[in-house]
C-alpha positions as CSV (number, residue, x, y, z in Angstrom):
1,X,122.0,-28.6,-39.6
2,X,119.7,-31.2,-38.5
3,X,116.4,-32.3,-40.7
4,X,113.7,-33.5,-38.8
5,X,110.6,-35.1,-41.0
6,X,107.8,-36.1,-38.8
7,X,104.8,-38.1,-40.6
8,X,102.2,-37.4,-38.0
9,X,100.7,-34.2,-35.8
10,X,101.5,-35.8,-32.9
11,X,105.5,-36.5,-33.9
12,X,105.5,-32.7,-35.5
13,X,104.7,-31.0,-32.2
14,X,106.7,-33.6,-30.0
15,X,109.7,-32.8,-32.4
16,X,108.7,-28.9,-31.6
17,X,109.0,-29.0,-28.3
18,X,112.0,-30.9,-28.1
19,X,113.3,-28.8,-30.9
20,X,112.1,-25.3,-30.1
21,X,114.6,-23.4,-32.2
22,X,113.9,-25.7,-35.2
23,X,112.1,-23.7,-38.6
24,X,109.0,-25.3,-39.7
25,X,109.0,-25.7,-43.6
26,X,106.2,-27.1,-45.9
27,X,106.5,-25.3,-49.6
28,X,109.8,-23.7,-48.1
29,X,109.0,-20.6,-50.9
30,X,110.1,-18.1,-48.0
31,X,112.9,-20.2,-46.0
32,X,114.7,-21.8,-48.8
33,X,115.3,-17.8,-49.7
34,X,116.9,-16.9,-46.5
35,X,118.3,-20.5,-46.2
36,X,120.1,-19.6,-50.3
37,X,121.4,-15.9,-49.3
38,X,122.8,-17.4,-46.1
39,X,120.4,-15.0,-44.2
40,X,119.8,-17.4,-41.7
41,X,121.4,-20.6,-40.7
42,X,118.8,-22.3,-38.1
43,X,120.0,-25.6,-36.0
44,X,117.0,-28.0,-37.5
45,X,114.8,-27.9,-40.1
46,X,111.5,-29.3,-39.1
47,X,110.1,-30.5,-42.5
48,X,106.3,-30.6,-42.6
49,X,105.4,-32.0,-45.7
50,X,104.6,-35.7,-44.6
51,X,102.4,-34.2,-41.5
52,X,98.5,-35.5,-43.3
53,X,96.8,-33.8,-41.0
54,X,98.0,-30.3,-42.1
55,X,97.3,-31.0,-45.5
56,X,93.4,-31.0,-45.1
57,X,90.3,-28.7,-44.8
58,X,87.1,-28.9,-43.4
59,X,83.8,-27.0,-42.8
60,X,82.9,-26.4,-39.2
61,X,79.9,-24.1,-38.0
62,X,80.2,-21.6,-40.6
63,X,83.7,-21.6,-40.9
64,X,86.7,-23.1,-43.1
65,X,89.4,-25.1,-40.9
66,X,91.9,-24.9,-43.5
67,X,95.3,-27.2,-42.9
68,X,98.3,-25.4,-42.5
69,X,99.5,-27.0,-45.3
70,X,97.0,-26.9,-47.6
71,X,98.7,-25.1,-50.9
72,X,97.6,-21.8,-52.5
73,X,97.3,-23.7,-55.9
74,X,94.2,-26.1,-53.9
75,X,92.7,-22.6,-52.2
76,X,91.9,-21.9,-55.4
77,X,90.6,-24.6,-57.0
78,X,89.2,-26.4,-54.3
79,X,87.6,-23.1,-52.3
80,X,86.9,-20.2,-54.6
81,X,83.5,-20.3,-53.4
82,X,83.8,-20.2,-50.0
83,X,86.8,-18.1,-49.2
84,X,86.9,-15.4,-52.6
85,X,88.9,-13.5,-51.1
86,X,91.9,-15.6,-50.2
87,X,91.5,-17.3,-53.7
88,X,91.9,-14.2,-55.4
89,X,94.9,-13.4,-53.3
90,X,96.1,-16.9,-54.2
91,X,96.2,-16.2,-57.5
92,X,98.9,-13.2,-57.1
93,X,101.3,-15.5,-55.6
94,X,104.3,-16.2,-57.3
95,X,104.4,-18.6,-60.1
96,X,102.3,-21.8,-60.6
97,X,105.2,-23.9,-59.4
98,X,105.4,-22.1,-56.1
99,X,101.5,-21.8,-55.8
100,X,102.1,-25.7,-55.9
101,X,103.9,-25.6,-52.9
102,X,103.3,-22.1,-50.8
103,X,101.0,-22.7,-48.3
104,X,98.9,-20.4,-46.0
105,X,99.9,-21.4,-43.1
106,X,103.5,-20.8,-44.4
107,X,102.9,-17.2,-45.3
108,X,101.3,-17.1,-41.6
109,X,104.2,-18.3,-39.9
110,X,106.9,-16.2,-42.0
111,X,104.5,-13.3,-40.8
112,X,106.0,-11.0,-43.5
113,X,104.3,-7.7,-43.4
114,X,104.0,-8.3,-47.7
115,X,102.5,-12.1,-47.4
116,X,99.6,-12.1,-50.1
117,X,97.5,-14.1,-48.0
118,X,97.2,-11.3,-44.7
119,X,95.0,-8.7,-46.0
120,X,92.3,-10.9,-46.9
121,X,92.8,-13.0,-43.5
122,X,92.1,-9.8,-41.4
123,X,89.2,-8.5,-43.6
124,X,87.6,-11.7,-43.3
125,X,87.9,-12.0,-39.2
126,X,90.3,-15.5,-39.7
127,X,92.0,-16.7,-36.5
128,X,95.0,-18.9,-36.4
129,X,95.3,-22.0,-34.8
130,X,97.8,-22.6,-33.1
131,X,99.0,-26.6,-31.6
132,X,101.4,-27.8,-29.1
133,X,101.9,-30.7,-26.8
134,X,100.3,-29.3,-24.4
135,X,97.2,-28.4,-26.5
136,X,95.4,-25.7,-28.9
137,X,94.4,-22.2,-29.1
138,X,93.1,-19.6,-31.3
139,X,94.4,-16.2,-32.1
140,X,92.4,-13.5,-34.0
141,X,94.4,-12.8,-36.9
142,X,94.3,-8.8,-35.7
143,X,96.2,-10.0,-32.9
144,X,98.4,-12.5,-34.2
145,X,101.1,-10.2,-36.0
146,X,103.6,-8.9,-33.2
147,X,106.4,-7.1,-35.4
148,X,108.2,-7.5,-38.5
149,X,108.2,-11.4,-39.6
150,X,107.3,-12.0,-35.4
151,X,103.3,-13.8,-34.8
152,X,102.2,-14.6,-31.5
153,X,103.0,-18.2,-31.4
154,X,105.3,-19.6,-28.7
155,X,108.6,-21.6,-29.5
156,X,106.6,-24.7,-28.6
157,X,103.9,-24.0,-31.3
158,X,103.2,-24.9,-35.0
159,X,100.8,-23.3,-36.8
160,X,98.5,-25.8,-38.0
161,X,95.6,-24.3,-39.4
162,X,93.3,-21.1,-40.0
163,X,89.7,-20.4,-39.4
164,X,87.8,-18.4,-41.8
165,X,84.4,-17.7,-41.5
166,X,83.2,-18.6,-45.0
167,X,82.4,-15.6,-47.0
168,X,78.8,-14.4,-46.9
169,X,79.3,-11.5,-49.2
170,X,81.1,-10.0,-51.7
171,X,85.1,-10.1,-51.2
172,X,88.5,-8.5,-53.4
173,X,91.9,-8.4,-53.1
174,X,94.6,-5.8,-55.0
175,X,97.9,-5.4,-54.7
176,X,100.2,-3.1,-56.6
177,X,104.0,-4.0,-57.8
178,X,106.9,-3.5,-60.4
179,X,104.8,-5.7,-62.4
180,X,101.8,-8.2,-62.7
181,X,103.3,-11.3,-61.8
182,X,106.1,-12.8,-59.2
183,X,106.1,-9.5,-57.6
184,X,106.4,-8.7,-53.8
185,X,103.6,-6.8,-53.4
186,X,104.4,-2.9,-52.7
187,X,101.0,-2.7,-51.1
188,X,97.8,-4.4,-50.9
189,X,94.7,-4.5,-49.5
190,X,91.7,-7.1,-48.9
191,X,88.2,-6.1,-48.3
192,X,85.1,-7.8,-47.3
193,X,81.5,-7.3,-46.8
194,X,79.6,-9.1,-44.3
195,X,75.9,-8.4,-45.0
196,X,74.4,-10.6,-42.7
197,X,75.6,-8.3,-39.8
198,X,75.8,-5.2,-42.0
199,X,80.1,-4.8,-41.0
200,X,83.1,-4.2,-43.2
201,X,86.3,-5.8,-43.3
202,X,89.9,-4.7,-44.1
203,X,93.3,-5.7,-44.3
204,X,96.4,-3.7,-45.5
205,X,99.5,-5.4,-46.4
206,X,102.9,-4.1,-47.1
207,X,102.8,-0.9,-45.8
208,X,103.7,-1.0,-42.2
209,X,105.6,-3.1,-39.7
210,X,102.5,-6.0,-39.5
211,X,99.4,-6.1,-41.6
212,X,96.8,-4.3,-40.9
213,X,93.2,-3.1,-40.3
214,X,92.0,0.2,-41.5
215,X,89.4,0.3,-38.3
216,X,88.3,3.8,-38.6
217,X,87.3,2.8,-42.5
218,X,85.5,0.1,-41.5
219,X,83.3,1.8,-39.4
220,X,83.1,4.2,-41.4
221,X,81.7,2.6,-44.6
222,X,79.1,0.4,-42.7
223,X,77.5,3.1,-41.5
224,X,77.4,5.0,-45.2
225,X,76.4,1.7,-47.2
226,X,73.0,1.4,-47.9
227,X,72.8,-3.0,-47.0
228,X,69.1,-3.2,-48.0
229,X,68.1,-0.9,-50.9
230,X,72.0,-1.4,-51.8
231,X,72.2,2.5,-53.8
232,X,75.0,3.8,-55.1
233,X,77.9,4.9,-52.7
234,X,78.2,8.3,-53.3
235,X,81.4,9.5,-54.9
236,X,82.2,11.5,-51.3
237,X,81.9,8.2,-49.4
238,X,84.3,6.7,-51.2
239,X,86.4,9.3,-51.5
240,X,86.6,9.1,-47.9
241,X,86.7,5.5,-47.6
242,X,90.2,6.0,-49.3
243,X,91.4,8.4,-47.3
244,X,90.5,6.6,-44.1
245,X,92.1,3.4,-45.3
246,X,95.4,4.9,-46.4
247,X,95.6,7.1,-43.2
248,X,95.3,3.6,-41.3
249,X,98.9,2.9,-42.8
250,X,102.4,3.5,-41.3
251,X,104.6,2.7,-44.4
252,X,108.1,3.5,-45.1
253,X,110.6,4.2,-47.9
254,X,112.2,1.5,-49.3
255,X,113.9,-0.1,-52.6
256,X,110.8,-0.8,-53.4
257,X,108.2,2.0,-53.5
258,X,108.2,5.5,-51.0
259,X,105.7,6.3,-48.0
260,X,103.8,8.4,-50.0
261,X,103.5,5.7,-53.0
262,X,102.1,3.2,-50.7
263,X,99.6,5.6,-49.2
264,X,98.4,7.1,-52.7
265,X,98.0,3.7,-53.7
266,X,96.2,2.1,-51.1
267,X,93.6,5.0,-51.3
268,X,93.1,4.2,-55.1
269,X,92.6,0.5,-54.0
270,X,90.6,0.8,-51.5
271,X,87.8,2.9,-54.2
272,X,88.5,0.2,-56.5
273,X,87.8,-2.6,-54.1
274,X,85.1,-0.9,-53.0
275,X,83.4,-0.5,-56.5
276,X,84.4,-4.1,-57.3
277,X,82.6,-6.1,-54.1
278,X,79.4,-3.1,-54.0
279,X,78.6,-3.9,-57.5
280,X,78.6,-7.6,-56.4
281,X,76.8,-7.0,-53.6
282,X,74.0,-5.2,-55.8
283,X,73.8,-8.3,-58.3
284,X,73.5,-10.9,-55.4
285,X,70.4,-12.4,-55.0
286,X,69.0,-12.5,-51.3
């Protein structure tokens, strides 16, 4: 197996077109798994860790440009303001030593339906970046999920960063597991609020071929939501809410939870989230 180690953007995307069948690795938290069980024995390795470039974030026009390699562990200190909602999912993430070295744009280009960091992407209307030599683009992160651990990036491309608009409202993340910590999650869900244009936001992870939105909800719940006198939901609304959002699912059985597991449990999360970012929103200050 060949090992390629670039030390610049430019030398990482010439190496990826030259290399097209070449994995990209920076914390290597998912690869080094399937590389370990022998699930998958790729011709190159192309090793990201000395690309700078990837390993930085800016603000632009409302938005976070965060680095492809920027690690969960510095999401969380270094953005909890701005991006809640992809902190908090941060947190769930494995141990300390592999929020160290997981990045984001990692979990985006393993495009595992159970990535932590997914839900929260979609809810919050992120789009990926996407680099080769032959320039950049931008795909919505609704759009960027194809199939089962498959994006929408061509063999020529490297994801090197995410745009996220920075939160303007409340945000949460939940998933559920076999227990609190260095779980894969058997569901989750990300919501956000956006008061500014009145809209909802939703992401469902783990419970169906790509992560997904829960559209119907969404629509749904901004039109029940009272943005300026910010009442109560009522107890029916929510209730719905939860429905909506677990009907938006298409799980399946597996080792590690049932269909109907995954649906029952999204509904509950949903409410909860729900509870958790309305109450927010009522505290916030204008």
């Amino acid at each position: 197996m060949e090992f390629l180690s670039p030390t610049s953007l430019p030398d990482a995307l010439a190496a990826r077109a030259e290399h097209p069948g070449a994995v990209p690795i920076t914390g290597g938290t998912d690869v080094m798994v399937e590389l370990n069980f022998d699930r998958h024995r790729p011709p190159a390795l192309l090793d990201l860790t000395r690309v700078p470039e990837l390993a930085t974030w800016d603000r632009v026009d409302g938005h976070v440009r965060l680095g492809a390699g920027v690690t969960y562990a510095r999401v969380i200190d270094e953005l909890a303001p701005a991006l809640p909602g992809l902190a908090l999912a941060s947190r769930t993430v494995g141990s300390p030593q592999i929020r160290n070295r997981g990045t984001v744009g990692g979990n985006l280009g393993a495009a595992s339906p159970a990535g932590d960091a997914h839900p929260v992407l979609l809810a919050a209307g992120a789009e990926v970046e996407l680099a080769s030599v032959s320039g950049v683009r931008r795909v919505p992160a609704a759009e960027f999920y194809t199939g089962p651990k498959r994006h929408a990036g061509r063999p020529d491309e490297l994801v090197t960063a995410v745009w996220i608009p920075a939160a303007t409202g409340p945000q949460q993340f939940s998933k559920i597991g076999t227990r609190n910590a260095m779980v894969i999650a058997v569901a989750a869900f990300g919501l956000a609020l956006h008061p500014e244009r009145q809209a909802v936001g939703t992401g469902i992870g783990s419970a169906g071929p790509t992560p997904l939105r829960a559209r119907q909800a969404e629509a749904f719940l901004a039109a029940e939501l009272d943005w300026d006198s910010r009442t109560d939901v009522a107890d029916a609304a929510a209730a719905e809410f939860g429905r909506l959002v677990a009907a938006a699912a298409s799980p399946i059985d597996d080792v590690r939870g049932t269909a109907a597991y995954r649906r029952h449990a999204l509904g509950v999360m949903a409410r909860r989230c729900l509870a958790w970012t309305w109450a927010d929103h009522q505290r916030a200050e204008d």
